[in-house]
C-alpha positions as CSV (number, residue, x, y, z in Angstrom):
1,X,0.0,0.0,0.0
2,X,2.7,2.7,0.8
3,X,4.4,1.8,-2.4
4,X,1.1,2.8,-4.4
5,X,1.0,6.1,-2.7
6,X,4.4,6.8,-3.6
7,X,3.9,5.8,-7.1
8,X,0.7,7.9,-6.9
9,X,1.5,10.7,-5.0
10,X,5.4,10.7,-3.8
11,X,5.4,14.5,-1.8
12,X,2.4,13.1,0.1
13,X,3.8,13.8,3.4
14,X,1.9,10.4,4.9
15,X,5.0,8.2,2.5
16,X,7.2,9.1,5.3
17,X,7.6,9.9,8.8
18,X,8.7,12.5,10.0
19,X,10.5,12.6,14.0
20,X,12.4,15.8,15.2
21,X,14.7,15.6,17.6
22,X,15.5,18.9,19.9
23,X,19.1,19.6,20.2
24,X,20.6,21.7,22.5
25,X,23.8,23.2,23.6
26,X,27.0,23.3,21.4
27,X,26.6,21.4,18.3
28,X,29.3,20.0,16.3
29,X,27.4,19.8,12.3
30,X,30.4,17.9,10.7
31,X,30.3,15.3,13.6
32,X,26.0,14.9,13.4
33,X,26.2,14.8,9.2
34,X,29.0,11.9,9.9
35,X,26.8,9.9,12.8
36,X,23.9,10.0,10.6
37,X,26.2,8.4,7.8
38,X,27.0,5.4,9.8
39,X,23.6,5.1,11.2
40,X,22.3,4.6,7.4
41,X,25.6,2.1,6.7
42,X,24.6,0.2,10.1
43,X,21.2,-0.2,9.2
44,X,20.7,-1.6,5.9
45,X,16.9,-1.2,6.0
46,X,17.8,2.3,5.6
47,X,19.0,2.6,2.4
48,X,16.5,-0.6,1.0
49,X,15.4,-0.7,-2.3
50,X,12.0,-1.4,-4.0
51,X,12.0,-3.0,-7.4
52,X,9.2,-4.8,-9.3
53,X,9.8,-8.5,-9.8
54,X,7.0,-10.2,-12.2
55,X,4.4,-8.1,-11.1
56,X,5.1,-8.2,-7.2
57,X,7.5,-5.4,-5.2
58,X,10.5,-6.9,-3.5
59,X,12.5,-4.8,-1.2
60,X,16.3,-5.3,-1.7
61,X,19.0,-4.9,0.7
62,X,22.2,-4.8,-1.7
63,X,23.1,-1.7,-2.1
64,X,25.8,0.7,-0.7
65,X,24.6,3.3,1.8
66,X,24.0,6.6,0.1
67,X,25.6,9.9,0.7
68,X,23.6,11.4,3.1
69,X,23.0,15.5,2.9
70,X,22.2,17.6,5.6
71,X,20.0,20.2,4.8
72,X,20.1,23.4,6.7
73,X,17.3,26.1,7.3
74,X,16.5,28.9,10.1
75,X,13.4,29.5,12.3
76,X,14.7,32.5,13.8
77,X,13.3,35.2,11.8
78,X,9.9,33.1,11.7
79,X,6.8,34.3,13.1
80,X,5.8,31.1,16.1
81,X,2.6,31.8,14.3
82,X,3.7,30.4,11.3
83,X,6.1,27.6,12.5
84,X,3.5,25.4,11.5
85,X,3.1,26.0,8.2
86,X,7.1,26.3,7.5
87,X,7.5,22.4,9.3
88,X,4.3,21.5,7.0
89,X,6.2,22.6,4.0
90,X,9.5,21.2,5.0
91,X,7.5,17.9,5.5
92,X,6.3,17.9,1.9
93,X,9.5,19.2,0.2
94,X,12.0,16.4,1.7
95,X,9.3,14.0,1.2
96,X,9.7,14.8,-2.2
97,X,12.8,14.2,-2.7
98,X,12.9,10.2,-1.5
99,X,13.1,7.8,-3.8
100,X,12.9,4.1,-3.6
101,X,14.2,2.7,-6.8
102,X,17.8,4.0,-5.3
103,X,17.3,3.4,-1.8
104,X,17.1,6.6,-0.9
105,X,15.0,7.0,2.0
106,X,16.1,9.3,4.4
107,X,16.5,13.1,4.0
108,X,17.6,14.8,7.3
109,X,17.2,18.9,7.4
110,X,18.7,20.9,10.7
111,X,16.7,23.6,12.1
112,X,17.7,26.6,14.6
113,X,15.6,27.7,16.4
114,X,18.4,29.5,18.3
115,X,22.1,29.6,18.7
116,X,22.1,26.7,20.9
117,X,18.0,25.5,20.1
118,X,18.2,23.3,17.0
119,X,15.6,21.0,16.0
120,X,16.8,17.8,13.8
121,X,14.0,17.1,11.1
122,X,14.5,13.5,9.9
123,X,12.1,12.7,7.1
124,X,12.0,8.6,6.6
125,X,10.3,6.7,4.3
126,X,7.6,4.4,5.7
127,X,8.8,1.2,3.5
128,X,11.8,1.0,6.1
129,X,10.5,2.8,9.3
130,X,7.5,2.9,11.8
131,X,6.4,4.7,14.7
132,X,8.4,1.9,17.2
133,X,11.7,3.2,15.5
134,X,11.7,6.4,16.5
135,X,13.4,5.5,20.0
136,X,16.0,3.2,18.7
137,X,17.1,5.7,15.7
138,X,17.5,8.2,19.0
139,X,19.5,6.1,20.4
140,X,21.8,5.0,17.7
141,X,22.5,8.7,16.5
142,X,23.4,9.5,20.1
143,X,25.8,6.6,20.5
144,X,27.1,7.2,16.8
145,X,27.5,11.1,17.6
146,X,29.2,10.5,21.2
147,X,32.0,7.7,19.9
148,X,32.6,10.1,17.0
149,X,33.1,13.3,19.1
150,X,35.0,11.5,22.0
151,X,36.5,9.1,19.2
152,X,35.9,6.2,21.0
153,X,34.8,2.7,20.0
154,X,31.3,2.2,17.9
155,X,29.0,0.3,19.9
156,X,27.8,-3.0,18.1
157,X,24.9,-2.1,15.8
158,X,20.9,-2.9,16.8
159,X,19.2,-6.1,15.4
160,X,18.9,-6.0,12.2
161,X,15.8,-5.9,10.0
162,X,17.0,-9.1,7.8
163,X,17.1,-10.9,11.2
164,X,13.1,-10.7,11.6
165,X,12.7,-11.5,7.7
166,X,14.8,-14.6,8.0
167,X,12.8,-15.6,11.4
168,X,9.4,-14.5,9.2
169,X,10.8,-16.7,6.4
170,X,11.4,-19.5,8.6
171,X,7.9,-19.3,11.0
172,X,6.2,-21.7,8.3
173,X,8.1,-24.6,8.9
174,X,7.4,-24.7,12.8
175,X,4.8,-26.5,14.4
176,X,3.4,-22.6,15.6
177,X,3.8,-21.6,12.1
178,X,1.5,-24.6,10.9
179,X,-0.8,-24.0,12.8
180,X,-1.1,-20.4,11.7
181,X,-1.4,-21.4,8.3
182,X,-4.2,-23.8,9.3
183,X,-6.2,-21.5,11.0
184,X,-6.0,-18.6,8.3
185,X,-7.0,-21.3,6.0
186,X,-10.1,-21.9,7.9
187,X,-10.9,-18.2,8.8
188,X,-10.6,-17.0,5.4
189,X,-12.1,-19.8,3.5
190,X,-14.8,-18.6,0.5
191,X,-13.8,-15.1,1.3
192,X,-14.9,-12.5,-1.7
193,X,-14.0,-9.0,-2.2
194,X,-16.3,-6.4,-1.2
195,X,-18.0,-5.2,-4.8
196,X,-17.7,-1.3,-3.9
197,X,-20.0,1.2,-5.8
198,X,-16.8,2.8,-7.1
199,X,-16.5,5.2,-10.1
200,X,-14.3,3.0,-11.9
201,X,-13.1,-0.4,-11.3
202,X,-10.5,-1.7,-9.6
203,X,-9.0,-3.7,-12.6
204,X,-9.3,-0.2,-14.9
205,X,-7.5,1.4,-11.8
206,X,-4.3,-0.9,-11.4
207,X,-4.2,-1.1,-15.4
208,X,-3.7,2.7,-15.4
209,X,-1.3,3.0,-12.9
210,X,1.7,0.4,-13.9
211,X,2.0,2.4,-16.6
212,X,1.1,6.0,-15.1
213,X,4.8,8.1,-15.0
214,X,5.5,8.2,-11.0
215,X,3.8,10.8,-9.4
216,X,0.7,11.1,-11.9
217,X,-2.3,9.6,-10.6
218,X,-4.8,8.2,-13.5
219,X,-7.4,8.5,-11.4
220,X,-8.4,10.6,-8.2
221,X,-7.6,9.0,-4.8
222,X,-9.5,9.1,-1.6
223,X,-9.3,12.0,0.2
224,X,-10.0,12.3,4.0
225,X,-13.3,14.0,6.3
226,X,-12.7,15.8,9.6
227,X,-15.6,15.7,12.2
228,X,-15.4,16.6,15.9
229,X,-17.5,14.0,18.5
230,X,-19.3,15.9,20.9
231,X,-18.6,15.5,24.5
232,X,-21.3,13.9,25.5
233,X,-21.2,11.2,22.0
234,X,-17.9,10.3,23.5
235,X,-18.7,9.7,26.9
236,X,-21.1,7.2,25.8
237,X,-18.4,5.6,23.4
238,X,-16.3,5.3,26.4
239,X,-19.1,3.8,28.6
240,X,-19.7,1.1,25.7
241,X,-16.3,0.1,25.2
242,X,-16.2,-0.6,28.8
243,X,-19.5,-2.4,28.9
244,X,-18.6,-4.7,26.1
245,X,-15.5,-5.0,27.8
246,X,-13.8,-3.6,24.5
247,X,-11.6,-1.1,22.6
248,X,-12.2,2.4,21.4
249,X,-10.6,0.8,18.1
250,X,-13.2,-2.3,17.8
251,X,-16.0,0.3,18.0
252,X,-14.6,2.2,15.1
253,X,-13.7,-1.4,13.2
254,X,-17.6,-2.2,14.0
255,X,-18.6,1.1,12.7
256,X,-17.0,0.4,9.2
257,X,-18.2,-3.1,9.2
258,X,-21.8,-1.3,9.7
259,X,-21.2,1.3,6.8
260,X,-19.8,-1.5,4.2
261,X,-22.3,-3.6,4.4
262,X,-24.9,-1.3,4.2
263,X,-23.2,0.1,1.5
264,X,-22.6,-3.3,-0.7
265,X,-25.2,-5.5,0.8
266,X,-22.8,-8.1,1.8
267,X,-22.5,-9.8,5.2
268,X,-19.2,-10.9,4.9
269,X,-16.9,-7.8,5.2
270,X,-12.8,-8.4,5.6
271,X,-10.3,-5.3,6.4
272,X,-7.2,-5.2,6.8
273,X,-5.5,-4.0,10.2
274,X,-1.7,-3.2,10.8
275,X,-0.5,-5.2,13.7
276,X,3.2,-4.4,14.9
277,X,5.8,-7.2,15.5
278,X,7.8,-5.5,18.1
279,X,7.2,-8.1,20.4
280,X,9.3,-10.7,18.2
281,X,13.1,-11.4,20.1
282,X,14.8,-8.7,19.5
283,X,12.6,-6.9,17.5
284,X,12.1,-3.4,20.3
285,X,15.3,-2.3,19.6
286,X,15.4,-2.5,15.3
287,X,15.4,0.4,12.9
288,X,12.3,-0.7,10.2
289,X,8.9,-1.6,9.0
290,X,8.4,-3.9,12.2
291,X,4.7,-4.9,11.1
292,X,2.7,-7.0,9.2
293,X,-0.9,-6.9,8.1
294,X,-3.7,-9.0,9.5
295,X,-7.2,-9.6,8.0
296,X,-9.9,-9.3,10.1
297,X,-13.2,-11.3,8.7
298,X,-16.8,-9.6,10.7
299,X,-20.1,-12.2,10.2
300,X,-22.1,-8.9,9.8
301,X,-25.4,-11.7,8.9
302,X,-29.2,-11.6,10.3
303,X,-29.2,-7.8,11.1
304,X,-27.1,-7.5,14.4
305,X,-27.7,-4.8,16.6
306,X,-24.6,-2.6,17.1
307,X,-23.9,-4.2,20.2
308,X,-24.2,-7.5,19.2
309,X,-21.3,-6.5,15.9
310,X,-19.4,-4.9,18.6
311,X,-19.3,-8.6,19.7
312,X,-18.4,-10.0,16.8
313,X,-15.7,-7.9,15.9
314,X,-14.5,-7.8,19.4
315,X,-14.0,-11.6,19.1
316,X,-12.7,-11.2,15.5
317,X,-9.9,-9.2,16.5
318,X,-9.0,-11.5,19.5
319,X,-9.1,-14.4,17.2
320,X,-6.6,-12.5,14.5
């Protein structure tokens, strides 16, 4: 999915994310652009590749680290009023300026704020990084930068990203991989798409964009709706969710089961959920994508109430 919207619509600031680090104090800029170098070398997932192999994306890991650019610009003379809109538009520019066929995929820009206020904007692309990185990246830069300025010993690196893939790759031969497979075989058994009232179909869609140039989008893509729950709406969400003995996220997963099958008429409705894999060996202190995607299958048949869904998906999601 996150290689579509970067085919789609790279400077879409939701490609990447986007942590910023506060720095204070004296601030060496040729030691920081060097630390950032070797955390790129040290973590291959950082300078990945995605390539198209018979009709399915494969990230690659073969490549040498890139030179890595520090860009610099200046808050001082910016209004607070507008600091907003300037990180907003620094967001979208290094965004930008990623790109995946060369395993580019991080684009760092250094901020003052003040002589010793500086604010380190690091702009990485999703296909290699996820929220749970944030705090080992922190703490890789900071050992990198301290051995560097005291020129001492490197520390040994962080688990590495292949490490999960080869566990992943290897999950399917053990007796709790097997029985995985078996029961996604069963849940998912006579499964069928969801036949959306869309403008145009899906197979018009993906024919147009394999050979739409990167960064022209055939067709329009789905845009997004703010709304504001009342007070009082949300008190009675929260008394629910503790009633059914729930989550805040089930009721929104129930709410969308609701909406699609009123929408298609089908009772059988199947998203898809992120669920993260931090909790693998080793896995809370690596640099990447540490995720994978589960589908969650709703029996939205004979005209549940919403409590009664609630149910359903509650149990869905406990099953997954």
């Amino acid at each position: 999915m996150i290689v579509d919207l970067d085919r789609d619509d790279p400077a879409n600031p939701l490609v990447a994310t986007h942590p910023r680090f506060l720095l204070t104090g004296t601030l060496d800029r040729e030691i920081l652009v060097r630390a950032i170098e070797l955390v790129v070398a040290r973590n291959k997932i950082l300078s990945a590749r995605a390539a198209d192999v018979g009709g399915v994306t494969h990230q690659f890991l073969d490549g040498d680290a890139p030179v890595v650019s520090v860009e610099s610009e200046s808050f001082a003379n910016v209004p607070e009023s507008r600091h907003d809109e300037r990180w907003s538009e620094l967001m979208t520019r290094t965004t930008s300026r990623l790109d995946l066929a060369r395993g580019e995929l991080v684009r760092p820009v250094l901020v003052s704020l003040a002589p010793t206020r500086q604010v380190l904007l690091l702009t990485i692309h999703h296909f290699a990084f996820d929220r749970g990185s944030v705090k080992p990246l922190l703490e890789e830069l900071r050992d990198c930068y301290n051995a560097l300025a005291s020129d001492k010993p490197l520390p040994e690196p962080p688990p590495q990203f292949m490490d999960l893939a080869v566990y992943l790759d290897g999950l399917p031969q053990t007796e709790r991989g097997q029985q995985a497979l078996a029961f996604w075989h069963q849940t998912l058994a006579g499964a069928q798409p969801l036949a959306l009232p869309t403008q145009h179909s899906r197979a018009a869609v993906d024919a147009q964009r394999e050979t739409a140039p990167r960064g022209v989008r055939p067709f329009p893509v789905g845009g997004q709706v703010n709304a504001v729950i009342p007070p009082r709406v949300y008190a009675d969400l929260q008394q629910l969710v503790r009633t059914e003995r729930a989550m805040a996220f089930m009721v929104l997963l129930a709410s969308v089961v609701a909406t699609l099958q009123r929408t298609t008429g089908q009772e059988d409705v199947i998203l898809r959920m992120t669920h993260s894999l931090r909790g693998t060996p080793g896995a809370h202190r690596m640099i990447g994508f540490v995720a994978n995607h589960l589908l969650i299958r709703v029996d939205a048949s004979g005209n549940p109430s919403f409590r009664e869904l609630l149910k359903r998906a509650r149990s869905a999601v406990s099953m997954a």
